[in-house]
Every structure is written in C-alpha cells, then in structure tokens.
C-alpha positions as CSV (number, residue, x, y, z in Angstrom):
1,X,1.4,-13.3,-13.6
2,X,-2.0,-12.3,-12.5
3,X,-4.8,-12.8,-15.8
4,X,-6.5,-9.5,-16.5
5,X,-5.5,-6.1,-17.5
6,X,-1.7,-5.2,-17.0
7,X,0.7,-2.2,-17.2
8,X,4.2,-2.7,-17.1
9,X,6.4,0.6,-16.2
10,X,9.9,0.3,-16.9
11,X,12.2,2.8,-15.2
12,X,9.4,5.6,-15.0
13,X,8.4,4.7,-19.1
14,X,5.4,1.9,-19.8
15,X,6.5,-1.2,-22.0
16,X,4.0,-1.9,-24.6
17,X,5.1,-4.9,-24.9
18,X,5.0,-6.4,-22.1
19,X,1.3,-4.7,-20.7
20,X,-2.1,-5.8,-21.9
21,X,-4.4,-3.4,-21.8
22,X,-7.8,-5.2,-22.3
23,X,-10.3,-4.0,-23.8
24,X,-11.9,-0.8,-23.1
25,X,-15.8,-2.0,-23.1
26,X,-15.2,-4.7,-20.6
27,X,-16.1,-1.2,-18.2
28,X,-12.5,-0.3,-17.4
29,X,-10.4,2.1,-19.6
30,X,-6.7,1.4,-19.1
31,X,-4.0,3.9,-20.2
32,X,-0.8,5.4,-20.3
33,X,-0.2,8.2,-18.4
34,X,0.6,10.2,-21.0
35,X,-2.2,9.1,-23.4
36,X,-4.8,10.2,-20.8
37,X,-3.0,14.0,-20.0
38,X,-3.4,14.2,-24.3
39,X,-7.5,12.7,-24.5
40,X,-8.3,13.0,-20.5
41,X,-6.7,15.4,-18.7
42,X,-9.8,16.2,-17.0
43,X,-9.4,12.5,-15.0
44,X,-5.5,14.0,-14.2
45,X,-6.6,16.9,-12.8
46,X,-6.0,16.5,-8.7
47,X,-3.0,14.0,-9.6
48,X,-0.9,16.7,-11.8
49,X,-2.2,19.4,-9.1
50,X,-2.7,18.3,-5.9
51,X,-3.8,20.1,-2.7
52,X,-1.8,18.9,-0.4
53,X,1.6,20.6,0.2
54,X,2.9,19.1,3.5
55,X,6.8,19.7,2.1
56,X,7.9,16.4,0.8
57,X,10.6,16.8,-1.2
58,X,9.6,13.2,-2.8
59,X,6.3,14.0,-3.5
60,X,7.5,17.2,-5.5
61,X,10.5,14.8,-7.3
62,X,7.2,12.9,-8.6
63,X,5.4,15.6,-9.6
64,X,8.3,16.9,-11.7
65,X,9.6,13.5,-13.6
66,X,7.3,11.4,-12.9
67,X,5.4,12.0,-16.5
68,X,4.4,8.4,-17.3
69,X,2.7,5.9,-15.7
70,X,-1.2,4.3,-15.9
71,X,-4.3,5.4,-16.2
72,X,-7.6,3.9,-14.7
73,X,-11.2,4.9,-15.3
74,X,-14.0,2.6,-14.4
75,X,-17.6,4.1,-15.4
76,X,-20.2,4.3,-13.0
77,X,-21.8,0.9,-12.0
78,X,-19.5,-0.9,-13.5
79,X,-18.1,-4.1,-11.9
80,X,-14.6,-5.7,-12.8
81,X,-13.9,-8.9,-12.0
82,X,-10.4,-9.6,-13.0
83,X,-7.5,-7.7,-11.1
84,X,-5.9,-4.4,-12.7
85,X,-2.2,-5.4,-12.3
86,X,0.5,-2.0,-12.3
87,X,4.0,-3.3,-12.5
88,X,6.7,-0.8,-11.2
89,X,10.1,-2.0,-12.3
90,X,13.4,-0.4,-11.8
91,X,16.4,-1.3,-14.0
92,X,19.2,1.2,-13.0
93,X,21.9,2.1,-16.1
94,X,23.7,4.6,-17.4
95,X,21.1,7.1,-17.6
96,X,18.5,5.9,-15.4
97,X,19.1,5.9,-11.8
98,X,16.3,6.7,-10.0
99,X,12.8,6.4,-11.8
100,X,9.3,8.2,-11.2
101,X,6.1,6.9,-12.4
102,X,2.5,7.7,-11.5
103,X,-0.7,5.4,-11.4
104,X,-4.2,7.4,-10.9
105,X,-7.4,5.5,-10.5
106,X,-10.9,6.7,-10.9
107,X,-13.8,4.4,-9.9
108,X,-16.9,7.0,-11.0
109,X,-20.6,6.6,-8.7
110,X,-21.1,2.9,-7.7
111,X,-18.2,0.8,-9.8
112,X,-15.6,-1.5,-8.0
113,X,-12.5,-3.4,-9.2
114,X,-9.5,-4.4,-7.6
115,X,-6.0,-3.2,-8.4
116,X,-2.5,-4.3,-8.1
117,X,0.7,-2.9,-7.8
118,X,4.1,-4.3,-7.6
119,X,7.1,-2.7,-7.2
120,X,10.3,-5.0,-8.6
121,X,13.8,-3.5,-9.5
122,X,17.0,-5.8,-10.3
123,X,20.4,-4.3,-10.1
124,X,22.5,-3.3,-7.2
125,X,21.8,0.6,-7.0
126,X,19.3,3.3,-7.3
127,X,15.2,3.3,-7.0
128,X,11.8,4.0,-7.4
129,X,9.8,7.1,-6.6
130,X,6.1,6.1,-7.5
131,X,2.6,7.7,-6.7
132,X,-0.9,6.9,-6.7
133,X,-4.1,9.1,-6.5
134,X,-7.2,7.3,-6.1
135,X,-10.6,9.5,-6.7
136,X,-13.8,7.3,-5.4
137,X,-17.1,8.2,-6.1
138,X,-20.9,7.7,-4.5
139,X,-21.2,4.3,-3.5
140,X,-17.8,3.0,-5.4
141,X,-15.6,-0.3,-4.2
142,X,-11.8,-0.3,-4.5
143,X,-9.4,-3.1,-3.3
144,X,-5.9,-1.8,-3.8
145,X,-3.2,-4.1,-3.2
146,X,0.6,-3.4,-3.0
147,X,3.7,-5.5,-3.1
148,X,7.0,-3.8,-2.3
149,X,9.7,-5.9,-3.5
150,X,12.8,-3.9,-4.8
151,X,15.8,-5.4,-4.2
152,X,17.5,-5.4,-1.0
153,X,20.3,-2.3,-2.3
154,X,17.7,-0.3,-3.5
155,X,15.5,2.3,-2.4
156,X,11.5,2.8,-3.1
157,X,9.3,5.8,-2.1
158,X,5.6,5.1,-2.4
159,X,3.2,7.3,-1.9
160,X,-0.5,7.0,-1.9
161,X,-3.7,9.7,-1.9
162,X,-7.1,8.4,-1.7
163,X,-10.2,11.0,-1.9
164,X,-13.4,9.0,-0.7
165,X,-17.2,10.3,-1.7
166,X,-20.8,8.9,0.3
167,X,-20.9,6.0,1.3
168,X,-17.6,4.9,-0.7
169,X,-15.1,1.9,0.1
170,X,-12.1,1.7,-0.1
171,X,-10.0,-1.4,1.3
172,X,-6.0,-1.5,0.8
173,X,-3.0,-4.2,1.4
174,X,-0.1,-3.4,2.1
175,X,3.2,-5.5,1.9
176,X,6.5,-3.6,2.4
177,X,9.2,-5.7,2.1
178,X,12.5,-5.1,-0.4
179,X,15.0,-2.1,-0.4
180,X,17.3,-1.1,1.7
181,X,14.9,1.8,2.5
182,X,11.3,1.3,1.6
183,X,8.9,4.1,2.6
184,X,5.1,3.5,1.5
185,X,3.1,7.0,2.5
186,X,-1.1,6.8,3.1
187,X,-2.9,10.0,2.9
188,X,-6.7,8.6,2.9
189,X,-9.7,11.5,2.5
190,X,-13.0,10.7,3.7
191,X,-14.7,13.3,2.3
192,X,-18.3,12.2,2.0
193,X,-20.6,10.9,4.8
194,X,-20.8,7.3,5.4
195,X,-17.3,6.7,3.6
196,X,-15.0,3.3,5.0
197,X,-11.4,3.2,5.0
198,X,-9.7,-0.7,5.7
199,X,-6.0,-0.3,5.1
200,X,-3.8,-3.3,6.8
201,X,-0.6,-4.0,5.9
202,X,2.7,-6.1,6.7
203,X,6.4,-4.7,6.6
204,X,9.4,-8.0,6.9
205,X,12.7,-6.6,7.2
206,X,16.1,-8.0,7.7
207,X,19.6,-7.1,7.7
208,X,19.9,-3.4,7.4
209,X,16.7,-2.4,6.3
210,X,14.6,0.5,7.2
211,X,10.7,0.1,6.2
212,X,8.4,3.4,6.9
213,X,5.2,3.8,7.2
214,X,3.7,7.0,7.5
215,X,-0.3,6.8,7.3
216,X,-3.0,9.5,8.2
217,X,-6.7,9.0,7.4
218,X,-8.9,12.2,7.4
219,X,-12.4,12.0,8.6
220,X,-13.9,14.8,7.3
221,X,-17.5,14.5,7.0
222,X,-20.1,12.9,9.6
223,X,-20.7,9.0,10.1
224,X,-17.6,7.7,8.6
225,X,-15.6,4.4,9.5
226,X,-12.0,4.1,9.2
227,X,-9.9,0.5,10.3
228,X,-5.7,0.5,10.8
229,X,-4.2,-2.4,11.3
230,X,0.2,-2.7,10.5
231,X,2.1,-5.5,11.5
232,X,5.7,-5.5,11.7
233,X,8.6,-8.4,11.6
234,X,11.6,-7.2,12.1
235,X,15.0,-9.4,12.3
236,X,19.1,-8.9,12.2
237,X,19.4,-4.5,12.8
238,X,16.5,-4.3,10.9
239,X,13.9,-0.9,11.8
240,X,10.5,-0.8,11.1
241,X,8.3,2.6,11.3
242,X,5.0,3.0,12.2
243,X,3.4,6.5,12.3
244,X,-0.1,6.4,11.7
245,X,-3.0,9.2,12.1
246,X,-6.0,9.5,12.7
247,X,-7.3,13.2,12.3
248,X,-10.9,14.2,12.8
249,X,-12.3,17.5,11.1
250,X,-15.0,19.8,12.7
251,X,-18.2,18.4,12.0
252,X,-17.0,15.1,11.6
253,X,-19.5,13.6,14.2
254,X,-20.4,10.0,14.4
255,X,-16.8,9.0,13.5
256,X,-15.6,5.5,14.1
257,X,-12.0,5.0,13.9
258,X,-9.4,2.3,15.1
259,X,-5.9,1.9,14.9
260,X,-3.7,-0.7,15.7
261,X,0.5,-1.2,15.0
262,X,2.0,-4.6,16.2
263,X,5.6,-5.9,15.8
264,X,7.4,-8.8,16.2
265,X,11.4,-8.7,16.6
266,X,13.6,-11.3,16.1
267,X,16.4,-10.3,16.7
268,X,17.7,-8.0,20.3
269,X,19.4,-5.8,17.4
270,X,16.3,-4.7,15.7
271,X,13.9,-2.2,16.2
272,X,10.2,-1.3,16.0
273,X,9.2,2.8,16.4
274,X,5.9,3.4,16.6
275,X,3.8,6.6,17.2
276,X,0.1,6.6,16.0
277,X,-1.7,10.1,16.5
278,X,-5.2,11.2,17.5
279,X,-6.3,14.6,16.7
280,X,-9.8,14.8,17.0
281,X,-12.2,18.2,16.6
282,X,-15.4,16.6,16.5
283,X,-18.0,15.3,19.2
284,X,-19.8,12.0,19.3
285,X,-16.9,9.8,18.2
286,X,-15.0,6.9,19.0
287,X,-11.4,6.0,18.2
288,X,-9.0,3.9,19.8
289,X,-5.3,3.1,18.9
290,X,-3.1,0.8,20.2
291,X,0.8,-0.2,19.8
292,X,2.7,-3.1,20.8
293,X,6.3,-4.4,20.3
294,X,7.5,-7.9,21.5
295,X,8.9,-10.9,20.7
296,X,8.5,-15.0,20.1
297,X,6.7,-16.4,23.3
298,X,9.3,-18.5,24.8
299,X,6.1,-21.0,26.1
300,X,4.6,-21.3,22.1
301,X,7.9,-22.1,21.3
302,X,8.7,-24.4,23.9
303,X,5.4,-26.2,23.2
304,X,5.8,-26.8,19.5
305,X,10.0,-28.2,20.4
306,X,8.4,-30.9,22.9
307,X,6.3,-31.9,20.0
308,X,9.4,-32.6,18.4
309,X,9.7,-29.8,15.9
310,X,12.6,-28.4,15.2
311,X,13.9,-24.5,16.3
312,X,13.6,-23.2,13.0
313,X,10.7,-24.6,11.9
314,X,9.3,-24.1,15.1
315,X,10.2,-20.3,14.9
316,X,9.0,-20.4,11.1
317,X,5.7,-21.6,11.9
318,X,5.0,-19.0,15.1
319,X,6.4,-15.8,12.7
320,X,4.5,-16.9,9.5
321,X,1.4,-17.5,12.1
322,X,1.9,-13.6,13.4
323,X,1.6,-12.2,9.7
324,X,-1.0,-14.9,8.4
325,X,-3.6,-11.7,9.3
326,X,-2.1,-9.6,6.7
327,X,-1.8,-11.9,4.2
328,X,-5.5,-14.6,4.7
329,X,-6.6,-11.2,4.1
330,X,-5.7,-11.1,0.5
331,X,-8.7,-12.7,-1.6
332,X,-6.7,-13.5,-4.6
333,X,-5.2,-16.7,-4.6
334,X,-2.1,-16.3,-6.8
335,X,-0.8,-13.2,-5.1
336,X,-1.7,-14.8,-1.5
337,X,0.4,-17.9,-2.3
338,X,3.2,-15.7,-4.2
339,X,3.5,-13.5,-1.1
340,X,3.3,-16.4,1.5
341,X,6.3,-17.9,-0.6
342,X,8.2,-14.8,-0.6
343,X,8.3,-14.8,3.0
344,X,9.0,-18.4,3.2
345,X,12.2,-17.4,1.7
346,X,12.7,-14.2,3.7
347,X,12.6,-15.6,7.4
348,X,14.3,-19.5,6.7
C-alpha cells in the first residue's frame, strides 16, 4: 500500500473504511464524488458535461452510472509530496456486474502532485468502466500513474481526458495488463501555449487477451511539446492495440510532437496492430511517429545461453530488459518494484 492519501472504490461506491483521506490543509482536498457534486460542483463541471462527443457508447455508460468516485483539488502553488492513491476494485455479485466510477483531478495555477490509480477486481466475470478528467492550470505539474490489473475473465474500460493550460505538465504511466479485454483511452488537450504532454506506457498480454490503446493528444495552441512512447509484449494468441494521434489545430505553430509504438511478440500466435496518425493544420512544426513489431533477437539470446544461462531465464532477462523503459520510468519505489514483480510472474 502506497503511504499518503487513498480512495478506495468498491464496485462504482467509495469504502470509507478502507480510504484515508488526509487532511485537507496538507494543500490537497480529497473527496468523494458525490460530496464534491453537493459542496463543489463547480470543480465537476467539464467531468459531468463534457465536450467531447465522439460516440462512445462507454463513455456515455459512465456518464450515466458512474455517480461516485473521487475528488481532487490541489490549490494553486501547492506542492504534494506523498502520492494520491485511487483504488478501482470490482467485486461482481448478484447485483453488481459491471461497475462505473469516476476520478476528476484539479491541480489550480502552479501546484503538482502525483496520482495513482489501480484497477483490481477478483471474481470470474463482469468489469470496470472508470473515467478520469484532469483540468491543469498555468504552470501546474501532474504525474498520473495507472495500473490495470483486473483479473484475467474480466473486462476494464478506462478512459482518460486531460485539458492542459500555459506552460502546464503533465506526465502519465501507463501499465495495461489484466482482463480479458482491457481498453485504456487518452484524450490529452493542450490548450495553452508552452503546455508538455509525456505519456508512455506498457501493455503484457497473454493467453487470449486483447489490450487497446487508443491515444490522441491535441495541440492546440502555439509552442507546445507532446512525447508518445507504448510498448507492447505480447505472448500465446494474445493482441495488443496501438492507435495513437497526434492532431495539430490551426495556429498551432511551433509544435513539437513524437510518437513512437514498439512491440515484442512471443509467440508466432500473437499479434501487435498498430496505426498512429498525423493530422497536422499548422506550419512550422515537427512531428515524427514510428512503429515497430518484432521479436527476441535470436544473436542476444544465443549470447546470454553460451554464458551458460538457461532459455527461460535467458528469455526472462531479454523481455523484462524490453519493458525496463516503461517501468525505470516510474519514480516511486514501491509501485516500480510491485509492477516489476507482477511481470515477473506474468512472463515465467
């Protein structure tokens, strides 16, 4: 367990009793979703209503049930130090099948903190719809990390908007990993000049497993910076999904953007698709993308068996090498070792 601030959501409802809310003048106020739409439903406002409307019938599922959830406000220059932990936990029954929650973040003119969220579920059907909307003002810092780890019969939706002001940052980790279908969706606004978007991220599937990624960062105001980078391992009839954009408004000039999706299969059953987009309206801008899909080098691993290690461990060592960039790029100790663990387990 991470120490700090935690909210624990049980099939789409927060358990007091097992979150710890902190205290409000350390400079964050942590909430339940419902307490803030009855004191601030002014910080609600964009997550209850949003603008987008591409069609997703998930994202309108959310908006419907998902009534409960967390809350969090940091005020302006504010810095905190301990991680904001968000458990999602789904414990199909009876009368709870398939559970929505939300989580909205507000980091108001020049505050930072980092934030948490794991998805967990136990049980052998059913899921987890759950959506974030991140509001960043002047200057503000956010680390968002996310941990996907439903079980493998289950299905999780994830979905993520991020709204960037000047000269705002916002850095996110990714780690898709459970469910028999996990789908994590980006939707990244940089909507004030000089804004930076890092996202990265790591999907690990095996078996059956289909993990989705669907990302688009929006530059849409001049002199903004914006970094992709996914990798993918992908083993047994596994399929991993990359489709990642990068979409440059009118006016938009200076714009620095990358991409980059890489994958990794084990396995001649399993299978990476990839497709990252450019659409760019602006002048004076420079954005690259680039996709790859292979598989163990046969000469790595023939090096490290006629140093007298074995296959597996030989294979072990070359995989967890390919995803050590996702993962060294965690700061947090206890999650980086939890997550190195967990795919210790996933890939012996």
């Amino acid at each position: 367990v991470l120490d700090g601030p935690r909210i624990v959501i049980v099939n789409g409802s927060v358990d007091p009793d097992r979150s710890q809310l902190g205290d409000p003048t350390a400079g964050v106020d942590l909430s339940t979703l419902v307490d803030a739409h009855a004191e601030h439903p002014e910080l609600l406002a964009t997550h209850l209503h949003p603008t987008t409307d591409d069609g997703d019938a998930y994202l309108a599922l959310n908006i419907a049930y998902g009534t409960d959830g967390a809350a969090i406000h940091v005020a302006s220059g504010q810095a905190v130090d301990a991680p904001i932990h968000v458990v999602h936990i789904a414990l199909p029954d009876e009368t709870h099948n398939v559970s929505c929650s939300g989580v909205v973040i507000r980091l108001d003119d020049g505050a930072s903190a980092t934030v948490v969220e794991t998805s967990l579920g136990d049980g052998d059907h059913g899921g987890t719809n759950t959506r974030t909307t991140i509001t960043l003002g002047e200057g503000a810092t956010l680390t968002h990390i996310t941990v996907q780890d439903v079980e493998p019969t289950q299905v999780h939706l994830g979905r993520i908007a991020v709204t960037q002001g000047s000269r705002s940052a916002f850095r996110s980790h990714s780690f898709n990993l459970g469910g028999t279908y996990g789908r994590v969706v980006y939707d990244v606004h940089l909507a004030g000049e000089e804004a930076r978007a890092d996202l990265s991220g790591l999907y690990f599937g095996q078996g059956r497993q289909i993990l989705d990624q669907q990302i688009t960062v929006t530059h849409a105001a001049p002199n903004c910076t914006s970094r992709q980078r996914f990798r993918g391992v992908l083993d047994d009839q596994s399929t991993g999904v990359f489709n990642g954009g990068i979409d440059v408004r009118p006016g938009a000039d200076g714009t620095d953007a990358q991409q980059s999706n890489v994958n990794l299969l084990l396995s001649d059953r399993a299978e990476a698709n990839t497709q990252p987009r450019l659409e760019i309206l602006a002048d004076d801008v420079i954005c690259k993308h680039g996709a790859t899909v292979g598989q163990l080098d046969d000469n790595a691993l023939y090096y490290l068996r006629t140093r007298g290690i074995g296959e597996s461990e030989a294979r072990r060592l070359l995989i967890h090498g390919f995803a050590d960039e996702a993962v060294e790029a965690v700061d947090n100790e206890v999650l980086r070792a939890w997550i190195t663990e967990r795919l210790g387990h996933a890939d012996a």
